[in-house]
VOPAGU-2260 file (C-alpha; in pm, 1 decimal, decimal comma):
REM VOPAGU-2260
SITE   aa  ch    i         X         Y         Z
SITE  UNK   A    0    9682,1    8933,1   12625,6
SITE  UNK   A    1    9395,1    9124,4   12451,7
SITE  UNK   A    2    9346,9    9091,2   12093,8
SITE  UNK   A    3    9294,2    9468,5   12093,4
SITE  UNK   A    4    9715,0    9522,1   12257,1
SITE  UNK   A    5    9846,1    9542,7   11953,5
SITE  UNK   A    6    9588,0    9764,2   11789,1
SITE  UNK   A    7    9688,9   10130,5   11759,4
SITE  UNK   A    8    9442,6   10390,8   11958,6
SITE  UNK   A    9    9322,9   10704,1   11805,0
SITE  UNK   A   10    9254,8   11025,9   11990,9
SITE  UNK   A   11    9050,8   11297,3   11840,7
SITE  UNK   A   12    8856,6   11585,0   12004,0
SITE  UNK   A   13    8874,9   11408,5   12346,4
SITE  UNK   A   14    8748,7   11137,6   12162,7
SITE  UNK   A   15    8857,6   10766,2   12152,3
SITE  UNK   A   16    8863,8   10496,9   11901,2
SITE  UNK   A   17    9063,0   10183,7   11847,7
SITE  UNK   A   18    9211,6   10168,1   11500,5
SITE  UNK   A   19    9152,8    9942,9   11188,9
SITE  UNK   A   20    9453,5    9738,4   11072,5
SITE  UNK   A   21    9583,6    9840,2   10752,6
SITE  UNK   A   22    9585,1    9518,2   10546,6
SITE  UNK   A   23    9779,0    9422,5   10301,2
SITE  UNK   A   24    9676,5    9293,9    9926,4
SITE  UNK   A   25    9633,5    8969,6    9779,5
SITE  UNK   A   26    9685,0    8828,7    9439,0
SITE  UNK   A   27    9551,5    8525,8    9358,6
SITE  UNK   A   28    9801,6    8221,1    9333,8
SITE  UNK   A   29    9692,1    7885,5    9173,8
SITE  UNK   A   30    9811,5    7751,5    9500,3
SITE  UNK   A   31    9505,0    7869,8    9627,0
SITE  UNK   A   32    9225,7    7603,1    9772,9
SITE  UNK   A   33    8862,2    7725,5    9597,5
SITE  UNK   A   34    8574,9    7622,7    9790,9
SITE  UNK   A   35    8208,4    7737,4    9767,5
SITE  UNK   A   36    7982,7    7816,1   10115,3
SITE  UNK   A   37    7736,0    7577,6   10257,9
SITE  UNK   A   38    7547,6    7709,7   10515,3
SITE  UNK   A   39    7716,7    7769,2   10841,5
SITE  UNK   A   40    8055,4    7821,5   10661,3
SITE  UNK   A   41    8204,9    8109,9   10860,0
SITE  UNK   A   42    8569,1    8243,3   10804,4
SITE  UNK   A   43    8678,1    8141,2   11180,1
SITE  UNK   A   44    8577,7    7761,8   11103,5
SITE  UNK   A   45    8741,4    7748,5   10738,3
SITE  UNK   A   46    9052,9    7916,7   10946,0
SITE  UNK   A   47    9062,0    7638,1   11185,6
SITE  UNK   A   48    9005,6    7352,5   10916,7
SITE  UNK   A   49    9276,7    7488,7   10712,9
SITE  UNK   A   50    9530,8    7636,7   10926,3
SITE  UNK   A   51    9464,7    7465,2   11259,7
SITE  UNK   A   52    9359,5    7800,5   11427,6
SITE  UNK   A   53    9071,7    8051,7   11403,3
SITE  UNK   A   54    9360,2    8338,2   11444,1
SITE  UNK   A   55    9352,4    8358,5   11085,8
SITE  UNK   A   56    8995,2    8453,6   10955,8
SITE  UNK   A   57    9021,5    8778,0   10904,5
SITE  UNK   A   58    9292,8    8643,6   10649,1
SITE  UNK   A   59    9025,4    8440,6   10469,1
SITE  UNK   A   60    8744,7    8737,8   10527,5
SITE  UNK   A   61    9005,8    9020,7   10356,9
SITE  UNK   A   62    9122,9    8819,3   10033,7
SITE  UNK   A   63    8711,8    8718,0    9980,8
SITE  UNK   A   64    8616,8    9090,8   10073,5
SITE  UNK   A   65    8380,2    8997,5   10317,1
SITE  UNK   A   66    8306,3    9240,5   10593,0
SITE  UNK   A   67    8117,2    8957,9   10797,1
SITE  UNK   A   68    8231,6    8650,3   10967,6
SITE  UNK   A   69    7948,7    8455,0   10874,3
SITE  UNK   A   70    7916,9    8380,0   10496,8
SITE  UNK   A   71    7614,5    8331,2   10280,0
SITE  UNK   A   72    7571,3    7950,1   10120,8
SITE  UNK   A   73    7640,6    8001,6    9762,1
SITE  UNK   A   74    7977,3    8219,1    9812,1
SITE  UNK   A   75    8279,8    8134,1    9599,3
SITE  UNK   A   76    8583,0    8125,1    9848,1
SITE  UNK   A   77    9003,2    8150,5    9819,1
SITE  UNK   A   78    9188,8    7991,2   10069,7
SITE  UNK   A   79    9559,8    8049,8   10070,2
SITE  UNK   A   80    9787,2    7731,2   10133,2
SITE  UNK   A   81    9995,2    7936,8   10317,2
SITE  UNK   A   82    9957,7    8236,4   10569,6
SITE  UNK   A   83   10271,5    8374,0   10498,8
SITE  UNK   A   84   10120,9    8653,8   10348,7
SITE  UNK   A   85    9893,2    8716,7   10635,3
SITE  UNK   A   86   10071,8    8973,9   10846,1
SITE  UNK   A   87    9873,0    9334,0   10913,0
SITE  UNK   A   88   10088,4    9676,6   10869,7
């Protein structure tokens, strides 16, 4: 299965795009693991340490607000306990 099957396509002017999820907000919970970027730190590798898969780094990437995988040394992080919350409209 593609990681793109569940994605909805868009069609405009014979056009065609895939679609962006719409994701959901976060509040901060002091649940929440804090951690600050060395370098190298990217969200698929702090998804994998914490959650035992990289499925989940677009989790980490959306409640930082980081439109990049890879993240700059220096970079104050949340990481969730729990994905429970992670689940895309």
């Amino acid at each position: 299965m593609s990681r793109y099957d569940r994605v909805q396509r868009i069609s405009k002017d014979n056009v065609f795009r895939i679609g962006t999820a719409d994701l959901p907000e976060f509040k901060e919970n002091n649940s929440d693991i804090l951690l600050i970027a060395v370098d190298g730190d990217r969200c698929d590798l702090i998804s994998q340490e914490y959650y035992g898969t990289t499925e989940f780094w677009w989790f980490i990437a959306s409640i930082n607000n980081l439109n990049a995988n890879n993240i700059e040394a220096g970079t104050q992080l949340r990481v969730p306990v729990s994905t429970e919350l992670a689940k895309l409209k």
